[in-house]
N, C-alpha and C positions, 0 to 999 in steps of 0.2 A: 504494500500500500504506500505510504508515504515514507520517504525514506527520516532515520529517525532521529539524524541532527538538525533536520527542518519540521522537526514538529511544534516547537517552541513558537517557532515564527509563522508558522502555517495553521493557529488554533483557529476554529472554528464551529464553537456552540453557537444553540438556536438560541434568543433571548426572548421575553416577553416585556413589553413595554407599554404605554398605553399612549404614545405618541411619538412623532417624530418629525424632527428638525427639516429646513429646508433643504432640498437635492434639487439634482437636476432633472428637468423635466424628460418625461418615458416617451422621448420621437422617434425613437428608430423600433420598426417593427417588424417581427417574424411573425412566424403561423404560431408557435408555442411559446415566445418570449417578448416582450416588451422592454428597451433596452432606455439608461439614460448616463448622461458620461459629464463630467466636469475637467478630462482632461484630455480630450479630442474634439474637435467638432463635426466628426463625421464618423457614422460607422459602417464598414464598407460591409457589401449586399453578403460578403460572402462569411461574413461573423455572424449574421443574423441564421444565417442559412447551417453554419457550422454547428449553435447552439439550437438551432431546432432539431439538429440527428443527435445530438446528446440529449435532448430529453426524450424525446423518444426511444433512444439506446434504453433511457432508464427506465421507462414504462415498463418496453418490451422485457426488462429483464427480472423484474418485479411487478409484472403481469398484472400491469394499472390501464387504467382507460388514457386511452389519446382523448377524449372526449373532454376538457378543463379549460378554463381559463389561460389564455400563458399569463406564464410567467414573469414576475415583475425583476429585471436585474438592473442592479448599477455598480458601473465600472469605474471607480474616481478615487480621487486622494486618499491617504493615510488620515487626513484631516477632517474630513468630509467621514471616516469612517469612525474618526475618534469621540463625532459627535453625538454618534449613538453606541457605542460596547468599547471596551476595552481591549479589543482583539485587532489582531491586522485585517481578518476578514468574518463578518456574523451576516446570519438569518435572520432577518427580525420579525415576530408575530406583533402587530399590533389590533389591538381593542377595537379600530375603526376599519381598517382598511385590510389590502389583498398584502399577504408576507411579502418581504421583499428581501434580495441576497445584493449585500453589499461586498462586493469584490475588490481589493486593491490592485489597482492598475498593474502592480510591479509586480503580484503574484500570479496574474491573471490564469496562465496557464496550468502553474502546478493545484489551481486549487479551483476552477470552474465545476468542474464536474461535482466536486464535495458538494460546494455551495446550490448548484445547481438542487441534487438530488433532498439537501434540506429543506430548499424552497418547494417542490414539489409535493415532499410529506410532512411541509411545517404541523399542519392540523391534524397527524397525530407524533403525537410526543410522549415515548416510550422512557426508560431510564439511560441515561447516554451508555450506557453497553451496545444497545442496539439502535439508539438515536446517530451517535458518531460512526458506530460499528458500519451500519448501512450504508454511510458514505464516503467510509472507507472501500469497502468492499467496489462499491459505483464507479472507482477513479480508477486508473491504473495498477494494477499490483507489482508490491514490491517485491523483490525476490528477496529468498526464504534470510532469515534472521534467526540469532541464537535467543532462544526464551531458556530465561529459569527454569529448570527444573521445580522451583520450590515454590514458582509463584502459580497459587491454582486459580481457575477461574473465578472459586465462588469469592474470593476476593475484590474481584471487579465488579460483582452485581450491581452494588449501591455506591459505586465513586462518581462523582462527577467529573464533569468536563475535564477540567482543569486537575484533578486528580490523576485521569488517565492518560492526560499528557507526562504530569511531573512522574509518572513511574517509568518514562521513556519507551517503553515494549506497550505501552498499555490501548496506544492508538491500533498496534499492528496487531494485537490479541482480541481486540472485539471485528477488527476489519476480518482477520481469517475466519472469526468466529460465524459471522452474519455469512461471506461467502460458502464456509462447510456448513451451515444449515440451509443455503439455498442450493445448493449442490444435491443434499441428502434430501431433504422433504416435498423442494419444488417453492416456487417463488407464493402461491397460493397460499398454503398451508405456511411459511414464514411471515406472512403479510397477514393472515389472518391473527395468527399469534401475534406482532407486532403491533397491532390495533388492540388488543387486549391487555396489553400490559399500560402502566399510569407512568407517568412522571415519578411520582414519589415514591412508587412498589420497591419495598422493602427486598435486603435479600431472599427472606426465605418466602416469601408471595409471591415472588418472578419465577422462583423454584418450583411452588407446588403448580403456580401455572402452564411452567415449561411441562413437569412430568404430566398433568391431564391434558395437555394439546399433544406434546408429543410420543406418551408412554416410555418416557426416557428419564434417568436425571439427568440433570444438568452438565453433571461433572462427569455423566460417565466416559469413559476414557477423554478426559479432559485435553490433552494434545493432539488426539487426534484427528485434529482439523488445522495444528499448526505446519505447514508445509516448511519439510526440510531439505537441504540441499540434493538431497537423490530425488526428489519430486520436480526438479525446476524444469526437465524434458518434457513432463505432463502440462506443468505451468508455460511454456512457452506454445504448447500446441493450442492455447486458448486462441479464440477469433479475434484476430487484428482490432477490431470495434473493442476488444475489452480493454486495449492496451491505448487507448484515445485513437486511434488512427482511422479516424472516420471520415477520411477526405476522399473523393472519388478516386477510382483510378487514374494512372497516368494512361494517354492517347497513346493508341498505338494506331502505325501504320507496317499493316504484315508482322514481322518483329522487331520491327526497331521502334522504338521510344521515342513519341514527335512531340514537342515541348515548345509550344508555341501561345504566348499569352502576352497581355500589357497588365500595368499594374493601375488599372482604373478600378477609382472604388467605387462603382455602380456595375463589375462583373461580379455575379456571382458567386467566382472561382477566388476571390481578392478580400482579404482578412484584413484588421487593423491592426498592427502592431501597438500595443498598446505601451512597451517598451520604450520604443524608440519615437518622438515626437516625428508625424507626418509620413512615415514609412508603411508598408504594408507586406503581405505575405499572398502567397498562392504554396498549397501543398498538393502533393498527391500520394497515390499509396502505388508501392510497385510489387504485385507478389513475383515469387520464385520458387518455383519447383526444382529445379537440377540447378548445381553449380553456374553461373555463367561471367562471361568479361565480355564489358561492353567499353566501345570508342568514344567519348564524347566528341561530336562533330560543331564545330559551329562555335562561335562566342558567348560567353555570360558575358553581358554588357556592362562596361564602365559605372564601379559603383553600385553595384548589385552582387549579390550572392546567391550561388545554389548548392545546395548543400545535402546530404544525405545518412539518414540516422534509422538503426535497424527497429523495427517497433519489440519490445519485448516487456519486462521487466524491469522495475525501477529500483536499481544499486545502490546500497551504502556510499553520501555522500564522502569522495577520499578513497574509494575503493578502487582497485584494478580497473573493474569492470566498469563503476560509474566514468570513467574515462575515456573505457571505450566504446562507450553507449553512447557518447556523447555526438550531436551532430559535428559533422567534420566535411570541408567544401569536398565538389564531385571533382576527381583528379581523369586526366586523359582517359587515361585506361584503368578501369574498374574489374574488377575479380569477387563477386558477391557469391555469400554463402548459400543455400535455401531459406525463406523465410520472405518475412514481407519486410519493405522500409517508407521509410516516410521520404519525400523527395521535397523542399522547399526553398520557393526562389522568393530572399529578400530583398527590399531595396525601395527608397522614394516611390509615393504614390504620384504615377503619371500616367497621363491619358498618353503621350508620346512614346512612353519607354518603352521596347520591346523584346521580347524574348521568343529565340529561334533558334533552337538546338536537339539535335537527335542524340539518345544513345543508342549506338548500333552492335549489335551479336558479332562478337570477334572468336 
């Protein structure tokens, strides 16, 4: 799930309030979300479009109706978020209006989906085992991490937010947790459960309701849903959509790879960089089945980048591997493993700029 020296920085509890301060107003609009920003003034067609297949993703995967409201997001300051929670990024329920997810600009990427999926199930609010657990499980998963032996679950029943952060494993033990009961029982029966439990359910009431929903304790074989490093082969044959990478595929012509876009933010292939003031993005997903090297033919344009990063598993920041997960620009000649990758051309939003490049089967 989240790697876990960014969990400090990346909290994100639901709050209840019974008001809230002035934002920026919800102009930009998808089919599933309503979007509002204080530090762009434009959101290009293809962020509206990116966030409508992540909540959807999330329905489908917690067997919720497309049938709702969208969703209210805003994407803006540290400042702007400190006006309502104490967090870099919160959910807010308020008394009057529709929940809304306040995202920081600077997190936007590693924490959308979390936010996302709290904005969705703000109206019902479980104990944060399975409140955070949920949108743990929703994001990207991490690969496998060393848990305590000695730390068990019924531990975690009744900690808060902020508790299951400062125990550091404690985000990644409710995230495996929510994924192996949505594995084992089906998204149906998890969601029915998860409407049944309160905010304030006690540990040993979340207990007796798990054993008569599920016929199970709680704790029985209590790890067995933490995924250990011999599992990460299972974990990586997950569907590309689990690991974010829900960008259309890349154009092919026969088999070469045709790669032909402008960076105008009215295509709906064109994201906002939320990063980098006035820049934008276009991604795509490339799968692969057999080893293959491809030619890159053509120029990435002065001042733009393209770059390519394998979808999988998200690495202990510091790690070997977090390094080489990392995106890294596409060189001449490519030699890629099996697997799918994420393909992404940065750079200035302009209706001018263009991008014109094959990768061709060598």
């Amino acid at each position: 799930m989240r790697p876990l020296t960014d969990l400090i920085a990346l909290a994100v509890p639901t709050l209840l309030i019974g008001c809230k301060s002035e934002l920026p107003p919800l102009e930009f609009h998808g089919e599933r979300v309503v979007v509002g920003s204080d530090v762009v003034d434009e959101i290009c067609a293809g962020t509206l479009a990116r966030l409508d297949r992540e909540v959807m993703q999330i329905e489908d995967r917690l067997d919720l109706s497309h049938e709702r409201a969208p969703l209210h997001v805003y994407v803006v300051s540290p400042e702007a978020i400190a006006a309502h929670c104490d967090f870099d990024n919160c959910t807010i329920i308020s008394n009057r209006d529709e929940p809304f997810a306040l995202v920081n600009h600077r997190s936007f990427e590693r924490v959308v989906v979390h936010e996302l999926t709290h904005a969705r199930l703000a109206h019902r609010r479980p104990v944060p085992l399975l409140e955070e657990g949920v949108a743990v499980a929703m994001s990207p998963p991490q690969c496998p991490v060393t848990v305590p032996l000695d730390l068990g679950l019924f531990e975690l029943l009744d900690k808060q937010a902020t508790e299951l952060l400062a125990l550091g494993v404690g985000y990644y033990i409710a995230g495996e947790f929510v994924a192996w009961q949505l594995e084992r029982f089906g998204p149906s029966s998890f969601m029915t459960f998860y409407a049944n439990v309160k905010l304030d359910s006690s540990a040993s009431a979340l207990q007796a309701k798990y054993r008569a929903h599920f016929d199970r304790d709680i704790e029985d074989d209590p790890f067995a849903y933490i995924r250990t490093l011999e599992d990460l082969e299972e974990l990586e044959a997950l569907a590309p959509e689990n690991f974010g990478c829900v960008a259309p595929p890349a154009p092919t012509n026969g088999k070469v790879i045709s790669l032909q876009a402008t960076l105008s933010c009215d295509s709906d292939l064109v994201q906002t960089d939320f990063g980098v003031a006035g820049n934008g993005f276009i991604e795509w997903t490339l799968t692969l089945e057999h080893v293959q090297t491809f030619e890159l033919v053509g120029s990435v344009p002065e001042w733009t980048s393209l770059s390519l990063q394998r979808c999988g598993c998200v690495p202990n920041r510091g790690s070997v591997a977090h390094l080489q997960l990392q995106p890294r620009p596409v060189k001449q000649y490519e030699t890629l493993e099996p697997g799918t990758y994420r393909l992404r051309w940065d750079g200035a939003l302009d209706d001018e700029l263009m991008l014109d490049v094959q990768l061709v089967p060598r």
